[in-house]
N, C-alpha and C positions, 0 to 999 in steps of 0.2 A: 481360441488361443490367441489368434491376432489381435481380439480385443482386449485381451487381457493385457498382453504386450502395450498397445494401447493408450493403455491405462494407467500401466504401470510408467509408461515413457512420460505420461504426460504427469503425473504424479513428479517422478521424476525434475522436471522443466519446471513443478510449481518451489519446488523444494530450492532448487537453484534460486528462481526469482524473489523466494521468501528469504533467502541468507543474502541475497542483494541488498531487496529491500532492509533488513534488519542492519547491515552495514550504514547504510545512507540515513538509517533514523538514528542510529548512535550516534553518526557523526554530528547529525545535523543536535541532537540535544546537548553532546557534548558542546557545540556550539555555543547553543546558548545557553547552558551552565556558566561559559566564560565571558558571557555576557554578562554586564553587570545591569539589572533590572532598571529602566531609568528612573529616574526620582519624579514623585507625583508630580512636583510646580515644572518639569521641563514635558508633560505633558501638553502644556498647554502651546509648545512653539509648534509653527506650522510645520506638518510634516510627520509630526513625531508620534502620536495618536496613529495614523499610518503604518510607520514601522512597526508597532510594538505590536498592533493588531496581526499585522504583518507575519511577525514572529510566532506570533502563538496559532495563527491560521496554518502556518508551515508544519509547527510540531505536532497540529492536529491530524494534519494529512498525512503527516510521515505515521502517526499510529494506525491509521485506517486503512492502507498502503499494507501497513506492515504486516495486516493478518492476512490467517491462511487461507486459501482458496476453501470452501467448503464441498466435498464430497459429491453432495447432490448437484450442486454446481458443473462440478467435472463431469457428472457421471450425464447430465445432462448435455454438454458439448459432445460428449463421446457418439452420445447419439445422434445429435446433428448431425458431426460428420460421418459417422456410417447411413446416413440415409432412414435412420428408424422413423424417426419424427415426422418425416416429412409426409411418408408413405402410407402414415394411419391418413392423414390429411383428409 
């Protein structure tokens, strides 16, 4: 029962930090939707190649961020922390 509690709590914590994250990646695309793309020839000023790379490094991470914890994942820390894992050792 207390694993399931557990489980369910941790479940719980991922669901929070997955409507975090999804807050933070909207904002952040929203972002830069209101960006306006810069133009090829201003490519070439120093700096700018940088940001733009910048930018789309950020929206990547915000999607990879944004997914959900996966099951076997959880179900794997659950065991760490009770001590399962360790024990077959």
């Amino acid at each position: 029962m207390k694993a399931a509690m557990g489980r369910d709590n941790r479940r719980g914590e991922a669901v929070v930090l997955m409507d975090r994250r999804q807050e933070r990646r909207e904002a952040t695309q929203a972002q830069l939707r209101s960006e306006p793309a810069p133009p090829t020839q201003s490519l070439a000023a120093p700096g700018a190649i940088g940001e733009h790379i910048g930018r789309e490094l950020r929206g990547m991470y915000e999607d990879v961020v944004s997914q959900p914890v996966p099951d076997r994942f959880l179900e794997l820390l659950n065991k760490l922390e009770s001590g399962t894992i360790l024990s077959k050792g």
